[in-house]
N, C-alpha and C positions, 0 to 999 in steps of 0.2 A: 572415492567417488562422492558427489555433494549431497550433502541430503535435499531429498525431495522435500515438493512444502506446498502445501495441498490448501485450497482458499475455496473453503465455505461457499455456497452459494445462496446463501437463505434473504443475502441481500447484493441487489443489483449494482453495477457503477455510481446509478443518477443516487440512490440513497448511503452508497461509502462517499462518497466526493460529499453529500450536503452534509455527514458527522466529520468529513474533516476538517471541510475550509472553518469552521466558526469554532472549533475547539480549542480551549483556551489554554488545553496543557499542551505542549511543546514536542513533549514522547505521541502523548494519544496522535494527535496530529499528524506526524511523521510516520506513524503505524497506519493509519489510517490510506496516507497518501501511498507509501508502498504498497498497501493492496491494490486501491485503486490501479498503479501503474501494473500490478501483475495481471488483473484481473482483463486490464485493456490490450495485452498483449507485449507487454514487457520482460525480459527477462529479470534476473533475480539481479546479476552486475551492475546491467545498466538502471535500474532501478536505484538503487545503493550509488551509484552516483550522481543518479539527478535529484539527490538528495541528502546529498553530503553524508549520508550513514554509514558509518565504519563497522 
């Protein structure tokens, strides 16, 4: 079974999307945008694929 993966709420969509679009590191970024997508109603797959993360 997958593991679960539980996402903080201490920040909203509108403040992870403004830390990721301008992050200059590459990982932060990508980390940043997966939450975003989980946080909007994404699952965990499709996430990882609309962002090429292996």
């Amino acid at each position: 079974m997958p593991k679960r993966i539980r996402v903080a709420t201490h920040l909203n969509l509108e403040e992870l999307e403004q830390r990721y679009r301008p992050a200059s590191d590459g990982i932060q970024s990508r980390q940043y945008q997966i939450i975003c997508l989980w946080r909007s109603g994404s699952k965990r797959t499709e996430s990882y694929a609309k962002t090429n993360f292996a």
